[in-house]
C-alpha positions as CSV (number, residue, x, y, z in Angstrom):
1,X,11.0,5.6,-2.0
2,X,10.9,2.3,-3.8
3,X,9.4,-0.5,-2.1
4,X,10.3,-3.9,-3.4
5,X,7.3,-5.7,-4.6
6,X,6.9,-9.7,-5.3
7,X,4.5,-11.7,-6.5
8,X,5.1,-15.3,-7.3
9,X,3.0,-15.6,-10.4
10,X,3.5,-12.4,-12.1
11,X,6.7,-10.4,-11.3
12,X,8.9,-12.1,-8.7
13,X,11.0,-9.3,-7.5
14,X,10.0,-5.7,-9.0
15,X,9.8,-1.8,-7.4
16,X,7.5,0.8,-7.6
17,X,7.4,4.1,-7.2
18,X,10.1,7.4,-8.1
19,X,13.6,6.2,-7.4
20,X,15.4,8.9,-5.0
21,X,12.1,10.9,-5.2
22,X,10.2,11.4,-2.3
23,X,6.7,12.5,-2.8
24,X,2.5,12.1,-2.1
25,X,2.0,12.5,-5.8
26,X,0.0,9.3,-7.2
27,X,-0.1,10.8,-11.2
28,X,3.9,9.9,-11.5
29,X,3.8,7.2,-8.2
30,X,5.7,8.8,-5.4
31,X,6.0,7.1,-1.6
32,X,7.8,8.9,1.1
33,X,8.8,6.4,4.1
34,X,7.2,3.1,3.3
35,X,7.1,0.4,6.5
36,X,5.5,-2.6,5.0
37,X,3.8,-4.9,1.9
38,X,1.4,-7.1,1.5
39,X,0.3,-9.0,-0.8
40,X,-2.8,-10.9,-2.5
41,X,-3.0,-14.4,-2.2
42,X,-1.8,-16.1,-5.3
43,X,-5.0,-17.5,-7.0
44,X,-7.2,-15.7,-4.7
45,X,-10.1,-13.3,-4.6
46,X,-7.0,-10.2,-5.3
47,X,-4.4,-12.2,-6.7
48,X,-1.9,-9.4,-8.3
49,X,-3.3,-7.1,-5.6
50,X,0.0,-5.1,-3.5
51,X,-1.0,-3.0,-0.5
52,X,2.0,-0.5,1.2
53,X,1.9,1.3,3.8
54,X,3.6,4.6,3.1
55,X,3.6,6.7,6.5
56,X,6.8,5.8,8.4
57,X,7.5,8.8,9.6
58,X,7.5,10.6,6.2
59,X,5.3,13.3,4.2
60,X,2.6,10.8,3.4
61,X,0.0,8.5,6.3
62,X,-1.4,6.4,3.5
63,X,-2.1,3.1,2.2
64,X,-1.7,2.5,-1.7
65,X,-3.2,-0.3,-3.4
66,X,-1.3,-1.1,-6.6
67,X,-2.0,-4.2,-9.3
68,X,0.7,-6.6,-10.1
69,X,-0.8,-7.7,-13.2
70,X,1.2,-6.8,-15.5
71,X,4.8,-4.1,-15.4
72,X,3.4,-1.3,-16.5
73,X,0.3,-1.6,-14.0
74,X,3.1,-0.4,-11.3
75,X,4.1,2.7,-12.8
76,X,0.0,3.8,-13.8
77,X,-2.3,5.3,-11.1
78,X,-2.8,3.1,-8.1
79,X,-6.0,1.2,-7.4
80,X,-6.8,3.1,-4.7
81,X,-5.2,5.7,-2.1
82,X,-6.5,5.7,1.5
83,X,-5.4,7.8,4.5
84,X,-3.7,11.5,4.3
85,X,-2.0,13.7,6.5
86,X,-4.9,15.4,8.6
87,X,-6.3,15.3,12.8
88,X,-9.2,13.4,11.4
89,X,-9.8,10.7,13.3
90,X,-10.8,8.7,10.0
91,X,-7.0,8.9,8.5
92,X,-3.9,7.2,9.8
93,X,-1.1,8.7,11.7
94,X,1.8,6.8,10.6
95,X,0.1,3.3,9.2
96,X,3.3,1.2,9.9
97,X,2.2,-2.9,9.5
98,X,-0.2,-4.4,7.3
99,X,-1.5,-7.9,6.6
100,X,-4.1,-9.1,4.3
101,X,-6.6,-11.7,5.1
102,X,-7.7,-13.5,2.1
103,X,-10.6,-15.5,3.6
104,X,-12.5,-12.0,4.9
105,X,-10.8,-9.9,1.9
106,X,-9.7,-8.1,4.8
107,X,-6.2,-5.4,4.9
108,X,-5.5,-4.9,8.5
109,X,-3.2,-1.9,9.2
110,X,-1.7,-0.8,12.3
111,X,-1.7,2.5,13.0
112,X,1.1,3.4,14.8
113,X,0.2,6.9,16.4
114,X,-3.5,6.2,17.0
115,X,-2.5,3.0,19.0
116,X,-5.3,1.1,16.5
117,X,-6.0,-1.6,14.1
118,X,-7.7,-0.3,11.0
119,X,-9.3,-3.3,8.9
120,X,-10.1,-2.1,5.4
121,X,-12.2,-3.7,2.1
122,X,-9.1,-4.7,0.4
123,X,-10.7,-4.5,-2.9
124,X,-12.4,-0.9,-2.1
125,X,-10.1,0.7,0.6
């Protein structure tokens, strides 16, 4: 419920979320089964930027975007929220991987259960 964050200029090794508390809230950041992190290039277009996937099986088939600028960034309101739980075809169904592509300010996100790759504006979601 805690995915373990770095970024190599700001905050080397750091969490976010609600230790032990599983959740889709984003007021008081909750994850439920998280599967992967990304980050922004350091120096790049969204340096301090931190993408995870949070839909590993769990209550939530999202991806958060959170801001590494500074501590308390991490336990604020994320930059954006994309995805839900729904059988629209525009959300995920359990967003596992992701990657981000600095050059294109691309996220890519596999989604698992829709047998796709998503590619997102990493800035806008």
């Amino acid at each position: 419920h805690t995915p373990p964050t770095h970024h190599p200029h700001t905050h080397p090794f750091t969490s976010a979320g609600t230790p032990g508390k599983e959740g889709h809230d984003v007021d008081v950041l909750q994850f439920g089964s998280t599967a992967d992190v990304a980050t922004g290039v350091a120096g790049g277009a969204l340096d301090g930027a931190v993408w995870v996937s949070d839909g590993d099986g769990g209550v939530n088939n999202r991806v958060v975007r959170l801001n590494m600028t500074n501590s308390e960034s991490l336990k604020a309101h994320p930059d954006w929220v994309t995805g839900g739980t729904s059988d629209d075809t525009e959300v995920f169904s359990s967003p596992h991987s992701i990657a981000y592509h600095d050059p294109s300010r691309s996220l890519l996100v596999a989604d698992r259960d829709n047998y796709r790759i998503d590619v997102l504006d990493a800035a806008t979601g």
